[in-house]
Every structure is written in C-alpha cells, then in structure tokens.
DRENDO-506201 format. One record per atom (N, C-alpha, C): residue in one letter; x, z, y; residue number from 1; atom name. Coordinates in nm, 3 decimals. Layout:
N
<pt "A",<X,Z,Y>,NUM,"CA">,
...
END
This chain:
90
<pt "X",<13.183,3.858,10.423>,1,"N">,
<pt "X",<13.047,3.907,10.412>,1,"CA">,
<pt "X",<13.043,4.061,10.409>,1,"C">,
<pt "X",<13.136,4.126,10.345>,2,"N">,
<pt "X",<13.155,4.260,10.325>,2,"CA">,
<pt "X",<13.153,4.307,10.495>,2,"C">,
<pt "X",<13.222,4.283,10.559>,3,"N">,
<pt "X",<13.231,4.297,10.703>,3,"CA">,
<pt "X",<13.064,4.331,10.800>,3,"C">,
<pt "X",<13.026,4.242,10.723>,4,"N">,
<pt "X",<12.895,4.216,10.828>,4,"CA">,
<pt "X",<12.812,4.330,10.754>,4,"C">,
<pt "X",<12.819,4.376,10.623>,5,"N">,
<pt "X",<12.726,4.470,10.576>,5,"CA">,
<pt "X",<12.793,4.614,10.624>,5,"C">,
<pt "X",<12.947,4.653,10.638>,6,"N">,
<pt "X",<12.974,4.708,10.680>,6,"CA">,
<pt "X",<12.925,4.773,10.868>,6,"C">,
<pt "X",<12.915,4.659,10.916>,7,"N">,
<pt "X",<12.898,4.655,11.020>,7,"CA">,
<pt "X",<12.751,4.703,11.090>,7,"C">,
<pt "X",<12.665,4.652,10.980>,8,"N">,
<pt "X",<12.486,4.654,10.966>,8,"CA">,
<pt "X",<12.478,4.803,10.948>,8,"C">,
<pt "X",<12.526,4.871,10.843>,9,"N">,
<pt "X",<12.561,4.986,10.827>,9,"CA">,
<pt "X",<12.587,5.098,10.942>,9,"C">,
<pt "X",<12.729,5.055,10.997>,10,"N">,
<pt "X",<12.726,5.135,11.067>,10,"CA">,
<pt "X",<12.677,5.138,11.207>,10,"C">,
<pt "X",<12.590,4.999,11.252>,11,"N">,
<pt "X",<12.504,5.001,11.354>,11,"CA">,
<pt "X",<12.385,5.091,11.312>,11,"C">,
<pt "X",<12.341,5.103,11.181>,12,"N">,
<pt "X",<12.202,5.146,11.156>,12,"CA">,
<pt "X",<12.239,5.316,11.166>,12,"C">,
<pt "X",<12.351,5.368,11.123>,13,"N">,
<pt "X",<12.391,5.521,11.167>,13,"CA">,
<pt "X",<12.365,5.540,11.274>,13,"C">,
<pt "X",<12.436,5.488,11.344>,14,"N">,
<pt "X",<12.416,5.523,11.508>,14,"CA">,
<pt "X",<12.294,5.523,11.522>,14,"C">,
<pt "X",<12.226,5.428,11.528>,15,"N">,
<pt "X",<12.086,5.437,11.549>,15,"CA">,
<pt "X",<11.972,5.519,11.494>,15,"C">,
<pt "X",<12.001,5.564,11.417>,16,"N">,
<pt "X",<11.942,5.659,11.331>,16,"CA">,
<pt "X",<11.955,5.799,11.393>,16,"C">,
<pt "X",<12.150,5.822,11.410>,17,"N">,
<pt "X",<12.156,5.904,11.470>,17,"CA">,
<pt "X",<12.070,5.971,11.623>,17,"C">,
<pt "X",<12.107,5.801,11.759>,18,"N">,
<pt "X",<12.040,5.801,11.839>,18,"CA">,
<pt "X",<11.902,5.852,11.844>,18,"C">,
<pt "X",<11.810,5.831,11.773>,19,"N">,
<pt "X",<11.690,5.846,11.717>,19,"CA">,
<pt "X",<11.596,6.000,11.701>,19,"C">,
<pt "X",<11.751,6.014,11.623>,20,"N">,
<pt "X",<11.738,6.181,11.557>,20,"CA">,
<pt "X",<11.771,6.272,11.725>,20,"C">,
<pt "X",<11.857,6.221,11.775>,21,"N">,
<pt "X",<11.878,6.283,11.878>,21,"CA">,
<pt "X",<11.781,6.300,11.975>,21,"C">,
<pt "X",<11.693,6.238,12.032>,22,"N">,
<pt "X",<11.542,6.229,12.092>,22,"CA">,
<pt "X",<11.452,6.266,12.023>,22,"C">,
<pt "X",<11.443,6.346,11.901>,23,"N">,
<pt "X",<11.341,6.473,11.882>,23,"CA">,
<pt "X",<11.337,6.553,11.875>,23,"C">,
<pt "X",<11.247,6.644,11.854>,24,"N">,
<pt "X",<11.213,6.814,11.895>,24,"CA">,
<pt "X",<11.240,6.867,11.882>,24,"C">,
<pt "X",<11.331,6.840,11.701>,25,"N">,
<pt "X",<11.403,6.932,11.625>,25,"CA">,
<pt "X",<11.534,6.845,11.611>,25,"C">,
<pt "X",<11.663,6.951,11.704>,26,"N">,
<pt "X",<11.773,6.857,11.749>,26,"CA">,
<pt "X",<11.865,6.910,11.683>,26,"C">,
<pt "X",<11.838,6.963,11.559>,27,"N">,
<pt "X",<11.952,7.001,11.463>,27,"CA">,
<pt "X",<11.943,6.948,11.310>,27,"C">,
<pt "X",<11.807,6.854,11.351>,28,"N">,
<pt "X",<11.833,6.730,11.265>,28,"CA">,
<pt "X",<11.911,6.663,11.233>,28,"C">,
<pt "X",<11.952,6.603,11.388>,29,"N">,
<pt "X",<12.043,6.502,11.373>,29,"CA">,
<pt "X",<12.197,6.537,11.368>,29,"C">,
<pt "X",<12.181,6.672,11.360>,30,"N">,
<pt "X",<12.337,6.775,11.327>,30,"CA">,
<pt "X",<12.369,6.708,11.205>,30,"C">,
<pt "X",<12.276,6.703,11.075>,31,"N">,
<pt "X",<12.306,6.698,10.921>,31,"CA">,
<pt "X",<12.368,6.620,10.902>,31,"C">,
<pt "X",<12.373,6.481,10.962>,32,"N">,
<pt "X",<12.447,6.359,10.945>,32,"CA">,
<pt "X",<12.645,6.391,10.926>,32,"C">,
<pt "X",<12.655,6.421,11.010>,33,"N">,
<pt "X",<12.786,6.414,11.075>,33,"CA">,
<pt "X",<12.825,6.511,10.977>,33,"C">,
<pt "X",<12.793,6.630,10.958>,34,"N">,
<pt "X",<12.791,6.762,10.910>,34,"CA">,
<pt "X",<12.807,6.739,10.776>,34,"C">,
<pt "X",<12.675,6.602,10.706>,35,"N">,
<pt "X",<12.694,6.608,10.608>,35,"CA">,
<pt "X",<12.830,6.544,10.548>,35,"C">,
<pt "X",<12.875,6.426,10.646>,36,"N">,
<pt "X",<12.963,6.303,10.567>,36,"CA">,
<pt "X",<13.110,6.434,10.598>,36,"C">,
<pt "X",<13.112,6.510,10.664>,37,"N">,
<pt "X",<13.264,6.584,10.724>,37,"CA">,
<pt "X",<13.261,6.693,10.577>,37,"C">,
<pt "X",<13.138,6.744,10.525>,38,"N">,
<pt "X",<13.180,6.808,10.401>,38,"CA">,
<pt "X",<13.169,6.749,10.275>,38,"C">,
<pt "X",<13.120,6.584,10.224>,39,"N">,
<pt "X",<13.148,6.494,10.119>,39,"CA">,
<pt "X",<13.226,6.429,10.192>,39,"C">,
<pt "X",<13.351,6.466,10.272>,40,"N">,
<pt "X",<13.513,6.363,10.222>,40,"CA">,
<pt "X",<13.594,6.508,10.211>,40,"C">,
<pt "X",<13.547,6.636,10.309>,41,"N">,
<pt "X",<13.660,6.745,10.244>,41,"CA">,
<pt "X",<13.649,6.780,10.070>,41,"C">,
<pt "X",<13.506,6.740,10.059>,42,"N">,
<pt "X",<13.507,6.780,9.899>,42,"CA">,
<pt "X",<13.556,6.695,9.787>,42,"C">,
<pt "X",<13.559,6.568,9.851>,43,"N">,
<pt "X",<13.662,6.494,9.785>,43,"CA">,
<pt "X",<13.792,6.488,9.794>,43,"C">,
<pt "X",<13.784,6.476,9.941>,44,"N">,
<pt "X",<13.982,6.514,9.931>,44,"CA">,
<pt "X",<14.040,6.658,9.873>,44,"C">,
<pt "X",<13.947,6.744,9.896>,45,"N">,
<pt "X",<14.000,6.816,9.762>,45,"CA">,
<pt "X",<13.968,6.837,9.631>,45,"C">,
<pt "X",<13.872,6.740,9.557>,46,"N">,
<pt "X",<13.881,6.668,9.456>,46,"CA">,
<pt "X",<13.996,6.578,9.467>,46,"C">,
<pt "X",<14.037,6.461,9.496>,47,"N">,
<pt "X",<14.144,6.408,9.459>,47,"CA">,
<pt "X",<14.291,6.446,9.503>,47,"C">,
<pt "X",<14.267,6.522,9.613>,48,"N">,
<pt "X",<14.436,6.625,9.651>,48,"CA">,
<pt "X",<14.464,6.477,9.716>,48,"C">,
<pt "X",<14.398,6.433,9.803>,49,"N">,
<pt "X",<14.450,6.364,9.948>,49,"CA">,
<pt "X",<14.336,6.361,10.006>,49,"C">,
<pt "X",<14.428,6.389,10.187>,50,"N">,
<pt "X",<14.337,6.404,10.264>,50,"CA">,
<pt "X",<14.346,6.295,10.376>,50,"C">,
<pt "X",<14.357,6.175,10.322>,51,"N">,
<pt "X",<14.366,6.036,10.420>,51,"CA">,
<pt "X",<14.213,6.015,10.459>,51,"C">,
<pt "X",<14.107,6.035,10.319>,52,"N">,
<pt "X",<13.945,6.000,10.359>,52,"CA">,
<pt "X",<13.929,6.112,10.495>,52,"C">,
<pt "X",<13.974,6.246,10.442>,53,"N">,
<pt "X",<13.870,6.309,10.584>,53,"CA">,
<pt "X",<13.942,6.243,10.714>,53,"C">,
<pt "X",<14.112,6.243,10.672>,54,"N">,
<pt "X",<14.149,6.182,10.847>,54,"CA">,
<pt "X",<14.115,6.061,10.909>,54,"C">,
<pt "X",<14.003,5.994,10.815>,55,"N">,
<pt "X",<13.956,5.889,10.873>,55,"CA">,
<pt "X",<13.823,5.885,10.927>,55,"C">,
<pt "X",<13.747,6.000,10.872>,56,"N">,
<pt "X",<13.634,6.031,10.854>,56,"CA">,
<pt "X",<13.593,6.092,10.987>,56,"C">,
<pt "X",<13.699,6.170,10.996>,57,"N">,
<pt "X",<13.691,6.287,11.110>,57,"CA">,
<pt "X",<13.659,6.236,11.281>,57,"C">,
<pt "X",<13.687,6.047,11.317>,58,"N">,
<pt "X",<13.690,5.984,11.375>,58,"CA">,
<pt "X",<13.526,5.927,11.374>,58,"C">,
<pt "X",<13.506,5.922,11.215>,59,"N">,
<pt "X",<13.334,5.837,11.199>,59,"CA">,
<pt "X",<13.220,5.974,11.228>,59,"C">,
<pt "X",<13.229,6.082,11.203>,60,"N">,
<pt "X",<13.132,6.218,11.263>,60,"CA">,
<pt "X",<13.162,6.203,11.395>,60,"C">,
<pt "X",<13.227,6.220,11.444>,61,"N">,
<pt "X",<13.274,6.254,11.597>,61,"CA">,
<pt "X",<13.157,6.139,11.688>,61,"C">,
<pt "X",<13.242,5.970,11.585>,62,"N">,
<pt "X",<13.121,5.894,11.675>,62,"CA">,
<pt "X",<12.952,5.948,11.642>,62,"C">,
<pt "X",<12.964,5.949,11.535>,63,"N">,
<pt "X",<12.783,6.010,11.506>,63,"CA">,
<pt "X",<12.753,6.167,11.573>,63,"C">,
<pt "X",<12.857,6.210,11.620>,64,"N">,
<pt "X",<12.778,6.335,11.685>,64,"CA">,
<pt "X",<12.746,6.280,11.851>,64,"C">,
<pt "X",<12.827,6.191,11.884>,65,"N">,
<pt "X",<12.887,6.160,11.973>,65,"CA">,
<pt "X",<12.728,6.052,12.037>,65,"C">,
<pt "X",<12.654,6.044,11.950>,66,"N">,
<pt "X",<12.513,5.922,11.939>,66,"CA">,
<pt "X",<12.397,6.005,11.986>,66,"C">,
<pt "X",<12.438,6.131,11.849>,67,"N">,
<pt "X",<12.308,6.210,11.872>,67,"CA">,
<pt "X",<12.342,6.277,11.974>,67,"C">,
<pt "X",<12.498,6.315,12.060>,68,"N">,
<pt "X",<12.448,6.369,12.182>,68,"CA">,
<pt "X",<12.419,6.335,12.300>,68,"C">,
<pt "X",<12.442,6.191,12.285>,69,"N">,
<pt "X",<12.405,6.101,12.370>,69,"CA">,
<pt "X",<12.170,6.120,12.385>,69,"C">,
<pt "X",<12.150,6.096,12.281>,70,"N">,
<pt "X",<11.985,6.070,12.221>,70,"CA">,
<pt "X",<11.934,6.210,12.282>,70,"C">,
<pt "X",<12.042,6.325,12.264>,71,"N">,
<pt "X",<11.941,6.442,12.272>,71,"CA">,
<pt "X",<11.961,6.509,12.465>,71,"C">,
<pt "X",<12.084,6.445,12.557>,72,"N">,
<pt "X",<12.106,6.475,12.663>,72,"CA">,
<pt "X",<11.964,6.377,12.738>,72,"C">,
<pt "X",<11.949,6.278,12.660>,73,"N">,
<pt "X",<11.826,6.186,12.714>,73,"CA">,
<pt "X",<11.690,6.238,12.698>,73,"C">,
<pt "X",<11.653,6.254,12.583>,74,"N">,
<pt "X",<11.559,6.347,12.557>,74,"CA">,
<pt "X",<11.520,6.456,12.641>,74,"C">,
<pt "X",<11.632,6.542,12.674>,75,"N">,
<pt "X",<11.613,6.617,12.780>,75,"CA">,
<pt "X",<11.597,6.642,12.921>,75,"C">,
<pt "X",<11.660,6.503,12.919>,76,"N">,
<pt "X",<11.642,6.455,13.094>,76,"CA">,
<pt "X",<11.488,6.449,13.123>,76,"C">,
<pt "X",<11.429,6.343,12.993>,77,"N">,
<pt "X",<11.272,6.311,12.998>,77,"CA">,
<pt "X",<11.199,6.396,13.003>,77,"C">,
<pt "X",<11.214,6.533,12.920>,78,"N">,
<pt "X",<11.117,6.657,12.896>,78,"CA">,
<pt "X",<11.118,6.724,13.076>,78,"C">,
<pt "X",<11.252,6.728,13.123>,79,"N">,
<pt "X",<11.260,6.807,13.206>,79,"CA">,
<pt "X",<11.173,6.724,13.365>,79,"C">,
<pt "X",<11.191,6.563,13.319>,80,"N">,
<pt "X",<11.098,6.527,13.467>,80,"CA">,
<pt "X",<10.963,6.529,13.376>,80,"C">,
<pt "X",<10.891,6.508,13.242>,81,"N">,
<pt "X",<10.740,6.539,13.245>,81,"CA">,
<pt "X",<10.693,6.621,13.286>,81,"C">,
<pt "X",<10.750,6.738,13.272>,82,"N">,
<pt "X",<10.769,6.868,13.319>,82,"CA">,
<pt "X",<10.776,6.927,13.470>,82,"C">,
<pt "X",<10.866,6.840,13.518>,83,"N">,
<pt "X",<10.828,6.874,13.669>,83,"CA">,
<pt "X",<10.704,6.775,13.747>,83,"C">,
<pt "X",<10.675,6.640,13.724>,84,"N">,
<pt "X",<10.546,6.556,13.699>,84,"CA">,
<pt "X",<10.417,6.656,13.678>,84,"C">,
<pt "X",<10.452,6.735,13.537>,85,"N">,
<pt "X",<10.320,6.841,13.518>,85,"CA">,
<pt "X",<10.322,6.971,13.653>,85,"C">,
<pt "X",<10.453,7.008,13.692>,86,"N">,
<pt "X",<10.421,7.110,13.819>,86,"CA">,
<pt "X",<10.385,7.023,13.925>,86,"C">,
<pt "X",<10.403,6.944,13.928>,87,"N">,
<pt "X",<10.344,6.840,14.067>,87,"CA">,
<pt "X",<10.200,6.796,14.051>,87,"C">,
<pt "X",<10.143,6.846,13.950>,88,"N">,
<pt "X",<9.988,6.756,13.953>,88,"CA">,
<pt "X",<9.956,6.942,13.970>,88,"C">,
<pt "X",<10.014,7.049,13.913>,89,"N">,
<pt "X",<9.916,7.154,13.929>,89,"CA">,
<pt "X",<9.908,7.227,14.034>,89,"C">,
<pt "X",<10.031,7.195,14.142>,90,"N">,
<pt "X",<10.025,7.198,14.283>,90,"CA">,
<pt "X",<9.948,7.163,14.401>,90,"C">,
END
C-alpha cells in the first residue's frame, strides 16, 4: 500500500510541476525542485551523510525536467496566439 501512496505522490509532483510550468509566472515552478535540493542539503548536513541529496538530486532534475517540459509548451501556444493575433490585424 505504501507503494501506491508513494506513487500518487509522486504522480501529483509532476503534475503540479507540469502545471506550474504553463503559467505566466515561470519561476514558480522553479521553487519546487529548488526547494526539495536545499531541505536534503540541509539535512545531510544536519546528519553528516549525503546519501538523501544523492538520491534527491535525481528527484529535482525529474521535477525541473516537468516544469520544462509545461513551460517550452506554454510557449509554443503564446507564440502561435500571437502570430493568429498578427494574422487577423493584417
């Protein structure tokens, strides 16, 4: 059971991430990744091992890796409304 909440979990990051990545303000979805990469260095140097960040360092990467997926999309869209809007004022 632990598995599947694990799992729920880290589908709902991504997605969250994804999410964050398709809005306006795209250094939103920076905080995520940003945040979990400086609560495991601050623990691993609270406990003087650094096995959490070298595992960690793999779980940001995928969450940056979401939102830059969300925000290259985002931009694709802005850039054809955008040319859509020079085509109607033509």
């Amino acid at each position: 059971m632990r598995e599947f909440a694990v799992l729920f979990i880290s589908l709902a990051l991504l997605a969250l991430e994804y999410y964050l990545g398709t809005r306006r303000k795209p250094l939103l979805g920076a905080l995520l990744p940003g945040g979990i990469l400086l609560l495991l260095a601050g623990l691993s140097i609270a406990l003087r091992d650094a096995s959490g960040l070298l595992s960690g360092i793999p779980c940001a990467a995928g969450l940056a890796a979401a939102w830059l997926i969300g925000r290259n999309k985002a931009t694709a869209a802005e850039k054809v409304e955008l040319e859509k809007m020079k085509a109607k004022d033509l």
